[in-house]
C-alpha positions in Angstrom: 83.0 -25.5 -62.2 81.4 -23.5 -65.0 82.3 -24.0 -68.8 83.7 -20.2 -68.7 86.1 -21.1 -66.0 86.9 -24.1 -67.2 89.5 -23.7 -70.1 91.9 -21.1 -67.8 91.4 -23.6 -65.0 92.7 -26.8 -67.5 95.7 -24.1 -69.1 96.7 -23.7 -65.5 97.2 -27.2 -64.8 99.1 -27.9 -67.8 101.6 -25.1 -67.0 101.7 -26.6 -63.1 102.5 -29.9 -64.1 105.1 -29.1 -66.9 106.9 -26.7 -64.9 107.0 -29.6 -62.0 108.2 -32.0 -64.7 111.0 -29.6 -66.3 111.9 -29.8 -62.6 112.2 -33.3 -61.7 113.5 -33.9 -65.3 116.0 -31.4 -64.8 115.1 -30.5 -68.3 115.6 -26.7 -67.6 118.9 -26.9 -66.0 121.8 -24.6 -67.1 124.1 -26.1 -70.1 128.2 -26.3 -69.5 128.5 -25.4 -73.3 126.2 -22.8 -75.5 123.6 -22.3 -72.5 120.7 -20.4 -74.1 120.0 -18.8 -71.0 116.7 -19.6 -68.4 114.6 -17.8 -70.6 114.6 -19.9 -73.6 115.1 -23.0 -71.1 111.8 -22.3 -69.1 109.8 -20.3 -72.1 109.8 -23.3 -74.7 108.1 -25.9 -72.7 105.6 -23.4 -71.3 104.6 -21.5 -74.6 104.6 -25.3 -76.2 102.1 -26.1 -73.7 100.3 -22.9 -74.1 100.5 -23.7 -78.1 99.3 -27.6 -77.6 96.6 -26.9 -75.9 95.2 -23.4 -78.1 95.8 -26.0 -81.2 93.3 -28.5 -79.5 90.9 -26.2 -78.3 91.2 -24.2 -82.1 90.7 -28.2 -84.1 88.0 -29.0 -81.5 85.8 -26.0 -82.3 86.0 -26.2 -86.1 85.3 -29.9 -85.9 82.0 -28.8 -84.1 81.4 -26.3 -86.0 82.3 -27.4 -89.4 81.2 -31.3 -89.0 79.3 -32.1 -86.2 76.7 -29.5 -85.5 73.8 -30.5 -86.7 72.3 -27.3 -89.3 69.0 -24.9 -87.7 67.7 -22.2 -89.0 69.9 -20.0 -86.7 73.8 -20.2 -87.3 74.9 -19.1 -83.5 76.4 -22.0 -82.3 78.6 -22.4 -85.8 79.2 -18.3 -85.3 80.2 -19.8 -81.7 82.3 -22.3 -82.5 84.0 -20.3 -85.0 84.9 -17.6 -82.8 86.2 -19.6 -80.4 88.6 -21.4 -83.0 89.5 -18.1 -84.5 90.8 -16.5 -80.8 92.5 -20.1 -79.8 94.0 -20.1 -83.4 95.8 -16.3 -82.6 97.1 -17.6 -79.3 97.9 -21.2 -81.2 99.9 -18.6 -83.9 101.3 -16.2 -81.5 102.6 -19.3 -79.0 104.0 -20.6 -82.4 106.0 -17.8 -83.2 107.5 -17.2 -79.4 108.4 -20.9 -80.2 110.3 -20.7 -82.9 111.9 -17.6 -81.6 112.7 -19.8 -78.7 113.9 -22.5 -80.6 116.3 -20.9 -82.1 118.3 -19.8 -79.2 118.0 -23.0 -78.2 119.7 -24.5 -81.4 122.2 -21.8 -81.5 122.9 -21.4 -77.9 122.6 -18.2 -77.2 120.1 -15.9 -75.0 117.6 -14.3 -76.7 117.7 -10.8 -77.6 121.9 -11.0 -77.9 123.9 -9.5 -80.4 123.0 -10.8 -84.1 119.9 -12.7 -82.7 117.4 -11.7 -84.8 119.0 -11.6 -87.8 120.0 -15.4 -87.1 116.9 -16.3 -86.0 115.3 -14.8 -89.4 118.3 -17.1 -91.5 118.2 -19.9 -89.8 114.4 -20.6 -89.2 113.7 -21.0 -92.5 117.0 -23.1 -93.5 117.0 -25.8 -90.7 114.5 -28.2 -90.9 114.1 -28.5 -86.6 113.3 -24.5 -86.9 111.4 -24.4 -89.7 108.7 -26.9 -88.8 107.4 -24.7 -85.8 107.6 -21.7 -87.7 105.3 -23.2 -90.8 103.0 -24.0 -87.9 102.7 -21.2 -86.9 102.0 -19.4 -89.8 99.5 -22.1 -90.3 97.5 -20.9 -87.4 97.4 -17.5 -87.8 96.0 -17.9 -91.3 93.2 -20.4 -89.5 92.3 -17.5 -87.0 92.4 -14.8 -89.6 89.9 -17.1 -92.0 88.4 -17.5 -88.5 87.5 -13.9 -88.0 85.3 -13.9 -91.3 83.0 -15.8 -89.9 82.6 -18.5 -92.2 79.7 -21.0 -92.6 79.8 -24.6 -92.5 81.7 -25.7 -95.1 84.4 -22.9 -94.6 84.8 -24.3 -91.3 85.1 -27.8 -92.5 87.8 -26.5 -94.4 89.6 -24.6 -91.6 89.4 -27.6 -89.8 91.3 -30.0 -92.7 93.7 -26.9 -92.9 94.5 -26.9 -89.1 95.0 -30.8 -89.8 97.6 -30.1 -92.1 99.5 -27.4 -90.2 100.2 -29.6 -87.4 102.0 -32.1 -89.8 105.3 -30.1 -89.9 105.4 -30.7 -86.3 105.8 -34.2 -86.5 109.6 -33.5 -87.8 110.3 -31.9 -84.7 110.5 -33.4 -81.1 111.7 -35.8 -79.0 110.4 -38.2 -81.9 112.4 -37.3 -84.5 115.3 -37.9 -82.7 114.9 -41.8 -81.3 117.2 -44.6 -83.1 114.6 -45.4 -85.6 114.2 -41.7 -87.1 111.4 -42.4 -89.6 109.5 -45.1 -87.0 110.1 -42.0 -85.0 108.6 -39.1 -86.9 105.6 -41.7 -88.1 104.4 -42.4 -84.2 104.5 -38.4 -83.7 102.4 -37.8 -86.1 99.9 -40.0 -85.4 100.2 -39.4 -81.3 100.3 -35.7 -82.5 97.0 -35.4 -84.7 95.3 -38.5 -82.1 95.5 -36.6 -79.2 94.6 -33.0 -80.9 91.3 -34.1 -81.9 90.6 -36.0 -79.5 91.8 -33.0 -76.6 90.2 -30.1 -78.8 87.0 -32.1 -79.2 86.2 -32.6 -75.5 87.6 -29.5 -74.5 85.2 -27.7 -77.7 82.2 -29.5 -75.8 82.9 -28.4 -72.5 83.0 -25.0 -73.5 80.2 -25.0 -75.6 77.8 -27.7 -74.1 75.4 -24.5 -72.8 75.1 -23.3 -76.1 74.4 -26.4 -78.0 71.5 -27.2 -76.3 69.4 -29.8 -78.0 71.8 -30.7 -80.4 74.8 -31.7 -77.2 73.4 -35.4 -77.0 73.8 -35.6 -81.2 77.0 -33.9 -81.3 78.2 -36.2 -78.0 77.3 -39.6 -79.7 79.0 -38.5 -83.0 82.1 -37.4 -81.3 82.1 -41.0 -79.4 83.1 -42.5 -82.7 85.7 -40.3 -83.4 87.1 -40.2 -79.5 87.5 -43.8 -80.1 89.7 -44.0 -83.1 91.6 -41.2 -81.4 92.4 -43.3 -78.7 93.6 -46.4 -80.7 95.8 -44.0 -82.4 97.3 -42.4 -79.3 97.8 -45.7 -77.4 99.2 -47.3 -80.3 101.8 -44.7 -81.6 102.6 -44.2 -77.9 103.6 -48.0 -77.3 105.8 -48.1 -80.6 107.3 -44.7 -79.7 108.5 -46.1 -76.1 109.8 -49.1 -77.9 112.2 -47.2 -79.9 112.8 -45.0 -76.6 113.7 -47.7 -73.8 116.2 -50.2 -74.1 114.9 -52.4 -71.2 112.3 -52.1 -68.0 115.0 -50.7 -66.6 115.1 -47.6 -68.3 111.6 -47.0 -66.4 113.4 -46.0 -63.9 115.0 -42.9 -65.1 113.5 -39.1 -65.1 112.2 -39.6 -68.8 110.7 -43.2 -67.9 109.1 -41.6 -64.9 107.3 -38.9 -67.0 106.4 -41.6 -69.5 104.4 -43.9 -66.7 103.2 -40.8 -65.2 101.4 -39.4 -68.9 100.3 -43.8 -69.1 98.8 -43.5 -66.5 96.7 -40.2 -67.6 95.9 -42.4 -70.7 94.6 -45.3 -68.6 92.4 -43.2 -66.6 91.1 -41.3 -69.8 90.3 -44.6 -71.7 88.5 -45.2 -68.1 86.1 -42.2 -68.4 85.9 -42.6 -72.3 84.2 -46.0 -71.7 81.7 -44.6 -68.9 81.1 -42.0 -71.3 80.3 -44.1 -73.6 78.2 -46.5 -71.1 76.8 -44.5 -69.4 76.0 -41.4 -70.9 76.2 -42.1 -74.8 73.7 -44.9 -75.0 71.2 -43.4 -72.8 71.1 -40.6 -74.7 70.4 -42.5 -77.6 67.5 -43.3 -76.6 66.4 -40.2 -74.8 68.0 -37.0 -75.8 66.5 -35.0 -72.8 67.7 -36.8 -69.9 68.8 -34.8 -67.7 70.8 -36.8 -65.3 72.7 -38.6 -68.6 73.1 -35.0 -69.4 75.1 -33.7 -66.1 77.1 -36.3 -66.2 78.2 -36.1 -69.5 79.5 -32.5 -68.1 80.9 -33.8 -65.2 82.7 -36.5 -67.0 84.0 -34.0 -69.4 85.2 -31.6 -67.2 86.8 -34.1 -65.3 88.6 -35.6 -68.8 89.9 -31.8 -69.6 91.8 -31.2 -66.5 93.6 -34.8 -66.9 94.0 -33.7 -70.7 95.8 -30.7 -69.4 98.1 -32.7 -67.4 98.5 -35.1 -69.9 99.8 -32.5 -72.3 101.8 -30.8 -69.3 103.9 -34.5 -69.1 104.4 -34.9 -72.8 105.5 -31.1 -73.7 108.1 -32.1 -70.3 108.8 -35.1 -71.6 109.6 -33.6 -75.3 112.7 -31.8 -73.6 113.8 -34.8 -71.3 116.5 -36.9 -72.9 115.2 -40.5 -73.5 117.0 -43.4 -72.4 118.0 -44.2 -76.2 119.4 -41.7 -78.6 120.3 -41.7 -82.0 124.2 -41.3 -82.5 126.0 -39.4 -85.6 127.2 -43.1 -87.6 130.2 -42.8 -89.9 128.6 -45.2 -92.7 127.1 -43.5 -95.4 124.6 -45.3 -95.8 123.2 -44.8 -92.3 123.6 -41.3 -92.5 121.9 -40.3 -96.3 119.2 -43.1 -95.7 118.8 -43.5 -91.7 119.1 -47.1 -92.2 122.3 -50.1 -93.2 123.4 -51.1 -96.5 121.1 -54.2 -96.8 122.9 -57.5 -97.9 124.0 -58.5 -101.5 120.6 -58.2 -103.5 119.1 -62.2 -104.9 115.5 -62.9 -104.7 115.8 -64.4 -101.5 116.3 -61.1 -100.4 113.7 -59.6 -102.1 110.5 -61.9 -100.6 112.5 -62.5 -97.6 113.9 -58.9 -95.9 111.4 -56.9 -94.3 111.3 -53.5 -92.9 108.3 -52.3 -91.7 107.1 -48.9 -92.3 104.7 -48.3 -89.6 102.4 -45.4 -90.6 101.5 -46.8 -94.2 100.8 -50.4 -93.1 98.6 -49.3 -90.5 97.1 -47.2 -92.9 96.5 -49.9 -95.2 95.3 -52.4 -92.3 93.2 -49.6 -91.1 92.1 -49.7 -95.0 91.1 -53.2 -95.2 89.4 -53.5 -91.6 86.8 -51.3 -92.6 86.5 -52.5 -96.1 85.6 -56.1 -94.5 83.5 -54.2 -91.8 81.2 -52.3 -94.2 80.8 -55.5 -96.2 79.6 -57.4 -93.3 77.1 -54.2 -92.9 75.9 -54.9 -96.6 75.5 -58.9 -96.2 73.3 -58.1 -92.6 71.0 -55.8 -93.9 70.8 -58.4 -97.2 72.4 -56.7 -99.4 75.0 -58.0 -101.6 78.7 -57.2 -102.1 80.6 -59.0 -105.4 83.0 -61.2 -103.7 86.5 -60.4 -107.1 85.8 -56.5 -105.5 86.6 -57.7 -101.6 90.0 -59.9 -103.2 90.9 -56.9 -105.7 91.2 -54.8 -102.5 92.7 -57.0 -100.1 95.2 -58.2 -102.2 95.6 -54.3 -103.7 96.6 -53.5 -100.0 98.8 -56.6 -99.6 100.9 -55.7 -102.5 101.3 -51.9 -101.2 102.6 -53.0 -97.4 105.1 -55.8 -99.8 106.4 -52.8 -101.8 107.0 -50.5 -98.9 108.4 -52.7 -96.3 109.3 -55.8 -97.9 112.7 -56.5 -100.2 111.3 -53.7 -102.7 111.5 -50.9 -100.5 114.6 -52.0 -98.9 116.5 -52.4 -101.8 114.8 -49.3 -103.2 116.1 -46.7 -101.2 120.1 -47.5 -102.0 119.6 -48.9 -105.9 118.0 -47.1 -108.8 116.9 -50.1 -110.6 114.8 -51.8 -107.3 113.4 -48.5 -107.0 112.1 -48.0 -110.2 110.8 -51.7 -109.7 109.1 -50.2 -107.0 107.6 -47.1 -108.5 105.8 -48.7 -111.2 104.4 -51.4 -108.9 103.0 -48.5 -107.5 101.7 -45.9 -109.4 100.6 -49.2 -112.0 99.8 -52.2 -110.3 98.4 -51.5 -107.1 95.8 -48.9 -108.2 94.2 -51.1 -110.5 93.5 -53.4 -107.8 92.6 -50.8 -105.5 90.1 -49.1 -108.3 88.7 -52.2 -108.8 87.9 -52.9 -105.1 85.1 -50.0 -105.7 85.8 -48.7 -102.3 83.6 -45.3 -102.8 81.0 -47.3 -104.1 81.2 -49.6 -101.0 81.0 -46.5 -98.6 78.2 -44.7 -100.0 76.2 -47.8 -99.6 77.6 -48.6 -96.2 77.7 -45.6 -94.2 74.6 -44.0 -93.3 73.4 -40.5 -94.4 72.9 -37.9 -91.9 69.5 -36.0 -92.3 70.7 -32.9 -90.8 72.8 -31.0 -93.0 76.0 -32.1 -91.6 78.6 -33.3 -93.3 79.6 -36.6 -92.0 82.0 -39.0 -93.7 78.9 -39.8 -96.5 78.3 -36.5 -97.2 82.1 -35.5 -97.5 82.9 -38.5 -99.2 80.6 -37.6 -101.8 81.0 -34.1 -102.0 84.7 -35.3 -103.0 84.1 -37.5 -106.1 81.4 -34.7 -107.3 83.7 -31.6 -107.2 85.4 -29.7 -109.6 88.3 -29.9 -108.8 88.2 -34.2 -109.5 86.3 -33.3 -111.9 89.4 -31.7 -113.6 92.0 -34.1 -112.3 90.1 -37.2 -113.3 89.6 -36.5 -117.2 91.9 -39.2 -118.2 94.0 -36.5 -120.5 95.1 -34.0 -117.8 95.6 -37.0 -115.2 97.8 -38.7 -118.1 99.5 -35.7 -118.3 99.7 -34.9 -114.7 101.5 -38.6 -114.4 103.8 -38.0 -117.5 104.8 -34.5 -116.4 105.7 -34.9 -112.8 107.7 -38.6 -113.6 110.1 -36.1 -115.5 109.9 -33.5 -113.1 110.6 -36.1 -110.0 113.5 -37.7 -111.5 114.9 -34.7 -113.5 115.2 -32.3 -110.9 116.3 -32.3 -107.4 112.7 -34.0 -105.6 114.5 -37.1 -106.7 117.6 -36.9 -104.4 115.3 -35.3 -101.7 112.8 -38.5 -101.7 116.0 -40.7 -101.4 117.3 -38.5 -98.6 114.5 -37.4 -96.1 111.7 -39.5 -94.7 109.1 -36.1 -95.7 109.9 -36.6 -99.4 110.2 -40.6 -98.8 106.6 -40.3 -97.7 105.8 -37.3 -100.2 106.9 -39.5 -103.1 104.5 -42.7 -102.5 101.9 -40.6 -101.9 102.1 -39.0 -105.0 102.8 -42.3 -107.1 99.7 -44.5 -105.6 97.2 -41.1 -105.5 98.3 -40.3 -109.1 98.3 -43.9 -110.4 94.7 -44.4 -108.3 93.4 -41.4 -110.8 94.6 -42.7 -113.8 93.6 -46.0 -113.5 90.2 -44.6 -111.9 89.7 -43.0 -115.5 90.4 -45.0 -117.5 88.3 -48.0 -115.5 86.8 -46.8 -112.5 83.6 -48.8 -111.2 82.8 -46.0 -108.5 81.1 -42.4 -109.1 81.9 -39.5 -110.2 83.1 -37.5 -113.0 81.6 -38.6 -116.1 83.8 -41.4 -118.3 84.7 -40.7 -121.5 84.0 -42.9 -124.8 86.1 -46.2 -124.5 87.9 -45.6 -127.7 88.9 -42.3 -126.7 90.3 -43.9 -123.0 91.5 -46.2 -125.2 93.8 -43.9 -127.0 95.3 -42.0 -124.3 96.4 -45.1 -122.3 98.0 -45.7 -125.6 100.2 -42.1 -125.7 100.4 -42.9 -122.2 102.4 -46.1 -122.7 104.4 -44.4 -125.8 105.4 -41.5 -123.5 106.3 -44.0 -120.7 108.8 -46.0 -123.2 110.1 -43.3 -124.2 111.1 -42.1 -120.4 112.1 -45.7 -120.1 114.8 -45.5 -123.3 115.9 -42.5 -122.2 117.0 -43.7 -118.9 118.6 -46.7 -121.0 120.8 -44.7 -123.3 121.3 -41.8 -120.9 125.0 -41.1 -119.7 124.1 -38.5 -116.8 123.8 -40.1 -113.2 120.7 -39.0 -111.6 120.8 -38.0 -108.4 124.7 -39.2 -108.7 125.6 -37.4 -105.6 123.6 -39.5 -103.5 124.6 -43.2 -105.3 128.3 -42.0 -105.4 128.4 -41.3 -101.6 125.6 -45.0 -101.1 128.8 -46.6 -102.8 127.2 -50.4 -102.7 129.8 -53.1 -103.2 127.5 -55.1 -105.6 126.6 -51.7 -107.4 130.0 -50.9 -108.9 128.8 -48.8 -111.7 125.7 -46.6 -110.7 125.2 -45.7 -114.2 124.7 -49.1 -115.3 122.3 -49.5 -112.7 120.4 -46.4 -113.8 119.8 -48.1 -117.4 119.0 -51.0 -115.8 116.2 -48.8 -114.4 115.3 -47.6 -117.7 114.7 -51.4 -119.0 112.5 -52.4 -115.5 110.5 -48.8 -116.2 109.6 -50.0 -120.1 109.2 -53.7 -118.9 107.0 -53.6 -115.8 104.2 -51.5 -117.6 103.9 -54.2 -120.3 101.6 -55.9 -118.3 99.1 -53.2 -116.2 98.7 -51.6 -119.8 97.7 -54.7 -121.0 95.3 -55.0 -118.2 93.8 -51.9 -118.7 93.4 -52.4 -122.5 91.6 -56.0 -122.0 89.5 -54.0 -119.3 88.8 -51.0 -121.4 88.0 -53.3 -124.0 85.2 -55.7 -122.0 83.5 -52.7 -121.2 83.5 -51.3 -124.4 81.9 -55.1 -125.7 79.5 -55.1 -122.8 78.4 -51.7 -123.4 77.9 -52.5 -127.3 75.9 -55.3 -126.4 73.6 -53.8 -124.1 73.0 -51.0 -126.7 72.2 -54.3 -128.7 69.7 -55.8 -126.7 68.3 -52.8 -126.2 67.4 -51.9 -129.7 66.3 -55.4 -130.2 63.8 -55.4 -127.2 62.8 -51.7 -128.8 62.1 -53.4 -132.3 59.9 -56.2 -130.5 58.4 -53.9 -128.9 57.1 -51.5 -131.5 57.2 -54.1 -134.6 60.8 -52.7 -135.3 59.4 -49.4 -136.6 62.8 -47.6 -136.8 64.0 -49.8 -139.4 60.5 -49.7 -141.3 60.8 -45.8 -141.5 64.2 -45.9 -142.8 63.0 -48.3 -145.5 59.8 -45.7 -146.2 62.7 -43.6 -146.0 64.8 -44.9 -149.2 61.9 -46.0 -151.4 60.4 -42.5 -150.8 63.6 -41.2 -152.4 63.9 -44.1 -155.4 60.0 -42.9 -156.4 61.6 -39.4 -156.2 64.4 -40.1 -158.8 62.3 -42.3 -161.0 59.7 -39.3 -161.2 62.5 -36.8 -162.1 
C-alpha cells in the first residue's frame, strides 16, 4: 500500500468501525423525548472521527516539521510537512464546526435546520460550556491551517504545533469523560488519553505519509519519535485504566455494549504496544547503528502502516464509545455541596483531618511524580558520566514536589475548596513555599547539563528548554519588579472579582488557579534567588527591597481581608452552608490573619538567602582584590596614595 493511499485507506476504516459500533451500541437509535433527528445522531460520531483523526494527522506533521526534522540546506520536507498540517488543520476546523453545529441539536433536541435553529445554535454555543468547548476547537484549528498556509519555517511550526496542543484542551471538558461519577478524575484522564493518543496517532500517521520524502533523515526522525511514542503510550494506558475505573462498577459491567467497545479499543492498545516494541527492537536499534539499512528500513514502513490502520480503528471504537452510555453515570445530587464543588462536605475540620484525608488529584500528582522521576533519572546521568550533582538541590526538589501533591490532595485541598481560611492556607503554601524549594532544586540547570544537544538545528527539548529561559518574553516577566507586581495585581484581581467564585466552582478554573499561584510564585522566587540561567539578576540590595514592598503589599491584602465586612464570593459559602462554619465572614478574616501569618516565614527565607549571596558575592569581590594586590604588589592602592600626595604638594605650592 503506498503512503498516498494510505491516509484515505486508515479514514475509511475509522468511519467502518464507528458506524459498526454506533450499531451494536445502539448509540444512534431514535430518542422517545427531544430526538434530534438521524442526522445529528449518525453525523456527530462520523465528523468526530473525521475531526480526531485530521487533528492527529495536523499535530503529527508540525511535530515533524517544527521539532524533529533535522535542518538542510533545502526546506522541502518542513514546506511538506507544513502543508500537510495546514490541509488536515482545514478539515480538523471544518469537522469542528459541523460538530458543534451538530452538538447543538443534540443538546437541544431538535433536527438541524428547524425553525430558530441557527439562531440557537449561535446563543447557545458560546454560553454552555459542553458547546462551547468544540466550537473553541474549532476555531483553534482553522487559525493553525490559516498560519499553516504561510508557510512558516521551523520555529513557526514549533509554535503551530504548541498551539494545536492547546486547542485540543477545551475538548477535555467535553465527552463521555466529563460526565463519569468523579467529574474532575474524569475530565483529568481525557485530557491526558486526549493529547496521548493525538501525538502519538499524528506522529506515525505524519511518517507514513512522509517517509518518501524524508529520505535520509526517516531513520533520525524514527529514533527521536521512539522516545516520544513511548511516553505517549504510558499516558494513554494509564489515563485509560483510571477512566474505566470510574466507568465500571464491577467485571460485570464488561459485559454490556459500552464494556464491549472498551475491550474491543484494549485490545487495539495491546496490539499497538505489540508493534511499538518491534518497532523499537527491531527497527529502531538497527538503525542506530546503520542509517541505510534497507531491510530495517521496509519494515519500519510496514510496521507503520500496519500501526495506522489499527490507529484508525482505535479512534473509530473510542469516538463510538464517547456516545455509548457507560455503566456508571453521574446523577443530579440534591446537596450543595456535591453540586457547586463535585464532591461531599468533608468532616468537622481538626488536624487529624488535615494530615489524615486525602483526595487525590490525579493529573497534578502524576505531573509531579513524572517531575521527580526524571529529576532522579538525569542525576543518575550526571553521577555515570562522573559528574557531580549537589545532593540539598536533589532534597529541595523532592520534598518541593512532596509538599505540592500534600497541598492539592491531602487535608489542604479538601478543606480548601468549601472554607476560605484553609484555602488561603493553601494558596500561600503555594505560590510561597513550594517554589522556593522547587527554585532551589535548579531543575534547568540540571537539564541543560543532562540532556544532550542535538547538532542538527533542531529543536529538541535542550534547545527549547533554553531558548525559554533566554527569551524576551522571561526576560520581562522575571525582572523581580514586574513579576512582584504581576503577583500583587492578579491576588486582587483573583479574589476581588468573579475568577474567585469560578476557581471554587469549576474544575477549569480549579486547575487555572494553581497553575497560576505555583508558575507565578516559581518566578518570583526564581528572581529574587534563582540558581539556574537566564535573565540577568539584579543587585541584591535592590532584590532586597522589592521582596520588602512585596511583603508590605501582602499585609496589607492580609488586613484588609481581616477588617473587611463584604463576603467574597458569598454566593458560593452561603449556598456551601458548613455546620462548623457558621459565620462565613468570620472565616474570611480568619483568612486575612493565615494570608499575613504564613508569609512570615518564606519572606524570611528569602531575606536570609538574598542575604548569603549578597555576603558570598562581597567576599569573593574580596579575595579577588586581594589576590589582584599580591599579584601586582597592590598597585591600585599605591596609585591612589601617588594620587593624594600629588594633590597635598599641589596645595602646599599654591
Amino acid at each position: 500500500m503506498t503512503n498516498r493511499v494510505l491516509t484515505p485507506f486508515a479514514a475509511a476504516v475509522a468511519l467502518t468501525v464507528c458506524t459498526v459500533a454506533v450499531l451494536a451500541g445502539g448509540a444512534a437509535n431514535p430518542l422517545e423525548l427531544l430526538d434530534p433527528g438521524p442526522l445529528v445522531r449518525w453525523g456527530l460520531p462520523l465528523t468526530r472521527t473525521v475531526h480526531d483523526l485530521a487533528a492527529a494527522l495536523t499535530i503529527g506533521a508540525l511535530l515533524l516539521g517544527g521539532l524533529l526534522v533535522p535542518e538542510t540546506t533545502s526546506s522541502r520536507r518542513r514546506v511538506i510537512a507544513g502543508r500537510v498540517a495546514a490541509w488536515s488543520a482545514l478539515a480538523w476546523g471544518l469537522a469542528g464546526v459541523a460538530r458543534a453545529v451538530l452538538a447543538y441539536g443534540d443538546a437541544a433536541g431538535v433536527p438541524v435546520g428547524s425553525e430558530g435553529f441557527w439562531t440557537g445554535a449561535w446563543k447557545f454555543t458560546w454560553d454552555l460550556e459542553v458547546l462551547r468547548a468544540p466550537a473553541i476547537t474549532a476555531v483553534g484549528a482553522l487559525s493553525v491551517s490559516a498560519w499553516c498556509f504561510l508557510n512558516p519555517r521551523r520555529n513557526g511550526l514549533a509554535w503551530a504545533f504548541f498551539g494545536a496542543l492547546l486547542a485540543l484542551w477545551p475538548l477535555a471538558l467535553s465527552g463521555h469523560a466529563a460526565g463519569s461519577a468523579d467529574h474532575e478524575t474524569g475530565v483529568d484522564s481525557l485530557a491526558v488519553h486526549l493529547l496521548s493518543v493525538t501525538i502519538w496517532v499524528g506522529g506515525i500517521a505524519a511518517i507514513t505519509v512522509m517517509w518518501n520524502t524524508l529520505g535520509k533523515s526517516a531513520s533520525v526522525v524514527l529514533q527521536r519519535f521512539s522516545s516520544i511514542a513511548l511516553w505517549c503510550y504510558v499516558g494513554v494506558a494509564g489515563s485509560g485504566v483510571l477512566a474505566a475505573l470510574l466507568r465500571l462498577r464491577s467485571l460485570s459491567d464488561l459485559g454490556s455494549a459500552y464494556g464491549v467497545l472498551l475491550l474491543l479499543k484494549v485490545g487495539a492498545l495491546v496490539a499497538l504496544g505489540v508493534i511499538g516494541a518491534r518497532q523499537r527492537s527491531a527497527v529502531v536499534e538497527r538503525l542506530k547503528k546503520d542509517p541505510q539499512d534497507k531491510p530495517a528500513r521496509s519494515l519500519a514502513v510496514r510496521l507503520a502502516s500496519v500501526e495506522v490502520v489499527i490507529m484508525a480503528v482505535a479512534i473509530g471504537l473510542a469516538t463510538a464509545l464517547a456516545r455509548t452510555a457507560p455503566p456508571v453515570v453521574q446523577e443530579e445530587s440534591a446537596d450543595p455541596v456535591v453540586a457547586l464543588t463535585g464532591y461531599p462536605a468533608p468532616p468537622q475540620i481538626s488536624a487529624a483531618e488535615i494530615f489524615g484525608s486525602w483526595r487525590t488529584q490525579w493529573l497534578f500528582t502524576s505531573v509531579a511524580v513524572v517531575a521527580v522521576l526524571v529529576y532522579l533519572r538525569w542525576v543518575r546521568r550526571l553521577q555515570q558520566r562522573g559528574d557531580k550533582w549537589p545532593i540539598d538541590r536533589t532534597i529541595s526538589w523532592c520534598f518541593g514536589w512532596a509538599l505540592f501533591v500534600f497541598m492539592i490532595s491531602g487535608g489542604p485541598g479538601i478543606y480548601g475548596r468549601v472554607m476560605f481560611s484553609a484555602h488561603m492556607a493553601e494558596h500561600m503554601m503555594l505560590s510561597m513555599v513550594v517554589p522556593i524549594f522547587l527554585v532551589r532544586g535548579a531543575g534547568v540547570t540540571l537539564a541543560l547539563r543532562a540532556l544532550p544537544k542535538r547538532k542538527d538545528k533542531t529543536l529538541g527539548p535542550r534547545e527549547l528548554l533554553l531558548a525559554s529561559v533566554h527569551s524576551r518574553v522571561l526576560n520581562v516577566v522575571a525582572n523581580p519588579a514586574i513579576i512582584a507586581t504581576i503577583v500583587l495585581g492578579t491576588l486582587i484581581l483573583f479574589y476581588y472579582t468573579g475568577w474567585f467564585e469560578f476557581a471554587l466552582t469549576t474544575h477549569t478554573g480549579h486547575l487555572t488557579m494553581i497553575i497560576h499561584f505555583v508558575l507565578s510564585g516559581y518566578l518570583f522566587a526564581w528572581s529574587l534567588v534563582g540558581i539556574d540561567p537566564g535573565p540577568g539578576k539584579w543587585p541584591a540590595p535592590i532584590r532586597l527591597l522589592v521582596l520588602l514592598v512585596t511583603v508590605a503589599f501582602h499585609a496589607f491584602f492580609g488586613v484588609a481581608l481581616m477588617t473587611g465586612t463584604d463576603l467574597l464570593a458569598g454566593d458560593f459559602f452561603t449556598r456551601v452552608g458548613l455546620s462548623y462554619v457558621p459565620d462565613p465572614l468570620l472565616d474570611q478574616q480568619r483568612a486575612g490573619t493565615v494570608a499575613w501569618g504564613v508569609g512570615e516565614v518564606p519572606t524570611l527565607v528569602l531575606t536570609m538567602l538574598i542575604a548569603f549571596e549578597w555576603y558570598r558575592t562581597d567576599s569573593r569581590d574580596a579575595e579577588r582584590q586581594e589576590r589582584k594586590a599580591e599579584r601586582d604588589g597592590d598597585s591600585d592602592l599605591n596609585a591612589y596614595n601617588d594620587y593624594l600626595a600629588g594633590l597635598g604638594r599641589g596645595r602646599g605650592g599654591s
